[in-house]
C-alpha atoms as an extended CHARMM CRD file, in Angstrom:
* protein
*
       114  EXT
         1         1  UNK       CA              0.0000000000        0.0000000000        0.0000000000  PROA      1               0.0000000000
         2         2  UNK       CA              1.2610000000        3.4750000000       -0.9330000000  PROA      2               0.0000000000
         3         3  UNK       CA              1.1970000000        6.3090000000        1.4420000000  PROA      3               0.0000000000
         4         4  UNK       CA             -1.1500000000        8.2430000000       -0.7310000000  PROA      4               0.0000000000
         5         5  UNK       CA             -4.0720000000        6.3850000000        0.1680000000  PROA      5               0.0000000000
         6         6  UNK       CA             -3.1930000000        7.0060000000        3.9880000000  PROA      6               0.0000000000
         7         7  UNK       CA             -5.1680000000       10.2530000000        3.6240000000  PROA      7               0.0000000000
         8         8  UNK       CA             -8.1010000000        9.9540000000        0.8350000000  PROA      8               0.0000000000
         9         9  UNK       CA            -11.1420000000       10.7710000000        2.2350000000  PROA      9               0.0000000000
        10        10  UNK       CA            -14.5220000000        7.8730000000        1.5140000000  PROA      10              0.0000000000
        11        11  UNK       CA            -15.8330000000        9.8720000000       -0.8400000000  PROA      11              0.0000000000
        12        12  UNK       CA            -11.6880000000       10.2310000000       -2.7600000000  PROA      12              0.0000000000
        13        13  UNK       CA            -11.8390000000        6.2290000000       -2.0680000000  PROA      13              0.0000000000
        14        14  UNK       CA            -15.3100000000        5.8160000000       -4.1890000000  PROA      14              0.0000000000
        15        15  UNK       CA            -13.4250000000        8.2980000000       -6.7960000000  PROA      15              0.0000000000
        16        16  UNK       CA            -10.8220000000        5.7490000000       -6.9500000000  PROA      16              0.0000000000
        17        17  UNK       CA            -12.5560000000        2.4960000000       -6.5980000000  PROA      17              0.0000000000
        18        18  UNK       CA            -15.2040000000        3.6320000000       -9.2170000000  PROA      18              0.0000000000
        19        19  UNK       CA            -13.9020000000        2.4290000000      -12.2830000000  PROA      19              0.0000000000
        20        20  UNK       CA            -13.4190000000       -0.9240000000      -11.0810000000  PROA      20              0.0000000000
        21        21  UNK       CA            -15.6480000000       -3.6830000000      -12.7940000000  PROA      21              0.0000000000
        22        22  UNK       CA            -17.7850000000       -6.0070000000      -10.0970000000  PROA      22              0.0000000000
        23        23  UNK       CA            -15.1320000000       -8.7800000000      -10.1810000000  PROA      23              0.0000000000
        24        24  UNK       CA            -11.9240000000       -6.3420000000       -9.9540000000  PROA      24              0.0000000000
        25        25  UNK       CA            -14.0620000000       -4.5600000000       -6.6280000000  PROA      25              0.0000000000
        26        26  UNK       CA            -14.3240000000       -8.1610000000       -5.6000000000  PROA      26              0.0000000000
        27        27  UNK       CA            -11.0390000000       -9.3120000000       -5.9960000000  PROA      27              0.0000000000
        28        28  UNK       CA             -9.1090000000       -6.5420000000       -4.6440000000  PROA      28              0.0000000000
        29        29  UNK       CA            -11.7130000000       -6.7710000000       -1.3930000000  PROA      29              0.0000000000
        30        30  UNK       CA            -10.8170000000      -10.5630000000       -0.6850000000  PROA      30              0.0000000000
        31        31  UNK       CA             -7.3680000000       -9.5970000000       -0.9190000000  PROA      31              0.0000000000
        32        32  UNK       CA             -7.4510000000       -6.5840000000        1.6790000000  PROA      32              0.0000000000
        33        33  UNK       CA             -9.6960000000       -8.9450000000        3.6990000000  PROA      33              0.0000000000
        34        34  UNK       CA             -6.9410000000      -11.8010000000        3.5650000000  PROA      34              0.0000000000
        35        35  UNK       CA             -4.1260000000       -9.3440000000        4.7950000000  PROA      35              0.0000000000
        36        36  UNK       CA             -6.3090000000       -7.5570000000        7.2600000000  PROA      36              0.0000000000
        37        37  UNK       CA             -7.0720000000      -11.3320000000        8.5160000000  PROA      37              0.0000000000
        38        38  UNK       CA             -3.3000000000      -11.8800000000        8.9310000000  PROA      38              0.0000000000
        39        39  UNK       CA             -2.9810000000       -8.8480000000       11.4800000000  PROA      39              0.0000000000
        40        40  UNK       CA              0.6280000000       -8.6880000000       11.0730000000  PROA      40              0.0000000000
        41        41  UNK       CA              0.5670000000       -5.4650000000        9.2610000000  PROA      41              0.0000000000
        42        42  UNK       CA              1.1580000000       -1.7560000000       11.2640000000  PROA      42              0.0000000000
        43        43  UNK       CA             -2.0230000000        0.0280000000       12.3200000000  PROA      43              0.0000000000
        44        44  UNK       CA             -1.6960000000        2.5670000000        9.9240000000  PROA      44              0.0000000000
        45        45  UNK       CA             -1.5900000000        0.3160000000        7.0940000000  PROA      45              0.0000000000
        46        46  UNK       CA             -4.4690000000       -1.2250000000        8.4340000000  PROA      46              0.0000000000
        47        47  UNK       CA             -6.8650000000        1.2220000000        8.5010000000  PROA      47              0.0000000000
        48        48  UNK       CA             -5.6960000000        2.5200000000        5.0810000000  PROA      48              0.0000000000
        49        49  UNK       CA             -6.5560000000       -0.7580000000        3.8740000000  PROA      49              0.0000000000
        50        50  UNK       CA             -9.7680000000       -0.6730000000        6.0740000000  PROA      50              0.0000000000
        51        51  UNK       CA            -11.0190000000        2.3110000000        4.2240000000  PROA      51              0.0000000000
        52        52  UNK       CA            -10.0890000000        0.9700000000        0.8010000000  PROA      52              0.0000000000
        53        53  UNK       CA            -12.0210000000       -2.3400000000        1.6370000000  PROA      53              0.0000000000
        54        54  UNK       CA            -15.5330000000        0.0420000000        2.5650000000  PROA      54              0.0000000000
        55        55  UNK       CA            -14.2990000000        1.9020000000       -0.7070000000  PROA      55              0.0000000000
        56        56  UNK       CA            -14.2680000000       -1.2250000000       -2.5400000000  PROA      56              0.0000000000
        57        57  UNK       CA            -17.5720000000       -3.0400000000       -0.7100000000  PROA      57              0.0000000000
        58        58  UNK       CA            -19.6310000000        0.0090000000       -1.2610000000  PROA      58              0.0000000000
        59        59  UNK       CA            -18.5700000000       -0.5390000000       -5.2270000000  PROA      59              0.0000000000
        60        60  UNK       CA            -19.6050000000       -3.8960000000       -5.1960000000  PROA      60              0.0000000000
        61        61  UNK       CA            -22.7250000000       -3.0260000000       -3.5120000000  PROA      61              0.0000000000
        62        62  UNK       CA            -23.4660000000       -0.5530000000       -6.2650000000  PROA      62              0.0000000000
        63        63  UNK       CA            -23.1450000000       -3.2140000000       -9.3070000000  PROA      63              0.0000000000
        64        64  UNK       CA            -25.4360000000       -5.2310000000       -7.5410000000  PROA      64              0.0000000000
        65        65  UNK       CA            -27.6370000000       -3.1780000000       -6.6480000000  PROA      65              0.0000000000
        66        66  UNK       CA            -27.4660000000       -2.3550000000      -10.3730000000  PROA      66              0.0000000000
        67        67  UNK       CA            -28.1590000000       -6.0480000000      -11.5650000000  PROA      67              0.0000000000
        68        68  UNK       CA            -30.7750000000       -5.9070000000       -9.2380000000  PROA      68              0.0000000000
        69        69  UNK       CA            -32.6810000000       -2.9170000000      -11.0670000000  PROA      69              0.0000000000
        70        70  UNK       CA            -31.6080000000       -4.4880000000      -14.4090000000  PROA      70              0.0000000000
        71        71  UNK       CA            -33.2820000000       -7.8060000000      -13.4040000000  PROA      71              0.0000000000
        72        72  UNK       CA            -36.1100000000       -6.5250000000      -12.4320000000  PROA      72              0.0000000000
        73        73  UNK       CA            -36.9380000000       -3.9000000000      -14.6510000000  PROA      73              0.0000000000
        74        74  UNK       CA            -36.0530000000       -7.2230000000      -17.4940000000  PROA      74              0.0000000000
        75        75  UNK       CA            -38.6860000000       -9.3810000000      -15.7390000000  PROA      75              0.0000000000
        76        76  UNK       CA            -41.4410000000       -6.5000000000      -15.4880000000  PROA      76              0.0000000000
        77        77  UNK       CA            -41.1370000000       -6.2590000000      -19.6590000000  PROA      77              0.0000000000
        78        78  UNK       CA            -41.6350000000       -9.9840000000      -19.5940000000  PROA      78              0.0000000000
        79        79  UNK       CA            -44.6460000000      -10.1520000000      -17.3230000000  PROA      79              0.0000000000
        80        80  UNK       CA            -46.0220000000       -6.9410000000      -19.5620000000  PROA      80              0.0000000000
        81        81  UNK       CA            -45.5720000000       -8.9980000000      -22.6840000000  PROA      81              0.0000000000
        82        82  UNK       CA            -46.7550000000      -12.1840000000      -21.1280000000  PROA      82              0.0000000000
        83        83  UNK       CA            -49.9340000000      -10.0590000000      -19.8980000000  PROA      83              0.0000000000
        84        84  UNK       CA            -50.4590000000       -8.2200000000      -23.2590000000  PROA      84              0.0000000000
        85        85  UNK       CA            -50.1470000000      -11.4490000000      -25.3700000000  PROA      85              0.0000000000
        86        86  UNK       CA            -52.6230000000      -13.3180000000      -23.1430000000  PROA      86              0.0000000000
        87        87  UNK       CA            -54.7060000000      -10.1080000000      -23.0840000000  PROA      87              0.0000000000
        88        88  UNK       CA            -54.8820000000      -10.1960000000      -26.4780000000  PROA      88              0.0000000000
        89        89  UNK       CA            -55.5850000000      -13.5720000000      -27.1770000000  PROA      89              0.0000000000
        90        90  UNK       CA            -58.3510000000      -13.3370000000      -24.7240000000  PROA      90              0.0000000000
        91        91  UNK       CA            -59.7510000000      -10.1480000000      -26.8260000000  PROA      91              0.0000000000
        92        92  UNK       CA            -59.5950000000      -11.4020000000      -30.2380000000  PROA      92              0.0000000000
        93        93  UNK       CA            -63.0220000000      -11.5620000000      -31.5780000000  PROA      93              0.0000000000
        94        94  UNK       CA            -64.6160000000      -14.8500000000      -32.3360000000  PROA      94              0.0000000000
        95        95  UNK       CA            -64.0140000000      -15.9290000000      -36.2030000000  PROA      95              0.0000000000
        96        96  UNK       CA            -67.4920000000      -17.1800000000      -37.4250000000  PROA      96              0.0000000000
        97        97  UNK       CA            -66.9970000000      -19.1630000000      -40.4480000000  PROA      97              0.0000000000
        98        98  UNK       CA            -68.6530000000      -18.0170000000      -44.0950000000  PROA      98              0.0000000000
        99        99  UNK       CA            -69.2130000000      -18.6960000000      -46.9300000000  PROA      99              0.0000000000
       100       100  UNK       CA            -67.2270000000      -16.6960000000      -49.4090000000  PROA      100             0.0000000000
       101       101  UNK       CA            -69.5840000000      -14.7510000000      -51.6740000000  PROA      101             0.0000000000
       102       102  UNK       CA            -69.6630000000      -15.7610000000      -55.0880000000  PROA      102             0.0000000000
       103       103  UNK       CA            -70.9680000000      -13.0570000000      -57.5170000000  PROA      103             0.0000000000
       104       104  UNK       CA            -72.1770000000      -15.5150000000      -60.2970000000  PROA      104             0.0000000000
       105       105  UNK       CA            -75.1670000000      -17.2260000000      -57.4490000000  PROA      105             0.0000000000
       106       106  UNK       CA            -77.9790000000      -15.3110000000      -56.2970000000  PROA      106             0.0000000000
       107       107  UNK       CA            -78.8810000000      -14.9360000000      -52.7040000000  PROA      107             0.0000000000
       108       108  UNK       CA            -82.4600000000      -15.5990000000      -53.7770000000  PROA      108             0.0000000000
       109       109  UNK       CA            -82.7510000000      -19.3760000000      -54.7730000000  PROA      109             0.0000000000
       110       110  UNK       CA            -84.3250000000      -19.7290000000      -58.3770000000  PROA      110             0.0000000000
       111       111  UNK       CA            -88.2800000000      -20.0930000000      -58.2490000000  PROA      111             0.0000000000
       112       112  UNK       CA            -89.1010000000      -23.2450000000      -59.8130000000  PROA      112             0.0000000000
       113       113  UNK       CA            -90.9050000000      -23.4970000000      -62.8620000000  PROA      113             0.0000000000
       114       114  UNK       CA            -94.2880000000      -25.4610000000      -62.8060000000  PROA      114             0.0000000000
């Protein structure tokens, strides 16, 4: 860790972190996580890596929350189209068979002739 982080501020961290795809966030977390889990690291160090790691959570958070809205927003258009198609084969009129007209035949049957 370089001393530069020592001093960033959360909202400087989120600056930082906020390029990061979900899995890079990720990664880099599990990492601080693993050294933090250690302990053998100076206190200093430690909560510069602390604050990176809330930097880096509240990233992750945001992508999911993300893929949350993304999900749901994709399964609202499917229950809309599921509703509209059933809708609309509910709606559709009846189709009553006829006979096609044929201008040659009369409507009238042909008196007969006695």
């Amino acid at each position: 860790m370089n001393g530069t982080d020592a001093y960033l501020d959360s909202a400087a961290l989120d600056e930082k972190v906020a390029n990061y795809s979900y899995e890079e966030a990720r990664t880099r977390l599990v990492e601080i996580v693993s050294r933090l889990e250690q302990g053998n690291i100076p206190l200093e160090e430690a909560l510069t890596l602390w604050e990176l790691g809330e930097a880096l959570a509240r990233r992750c958070e945001s992508w999911l929350n993300g893929a949350r809205e993304r999900l749901a927003a994709a399964q609202e258009r499917t229950r809309q189209a599921q509703a509209a198609s059933e809708s609309g084969a509910n709606n559709a009129p009846a189709v009553v068979p006829t006979q096609p007209s044929n201008p040659t035949t009369s409507a009238v049957p042909a008196k007969e002739e006695q």
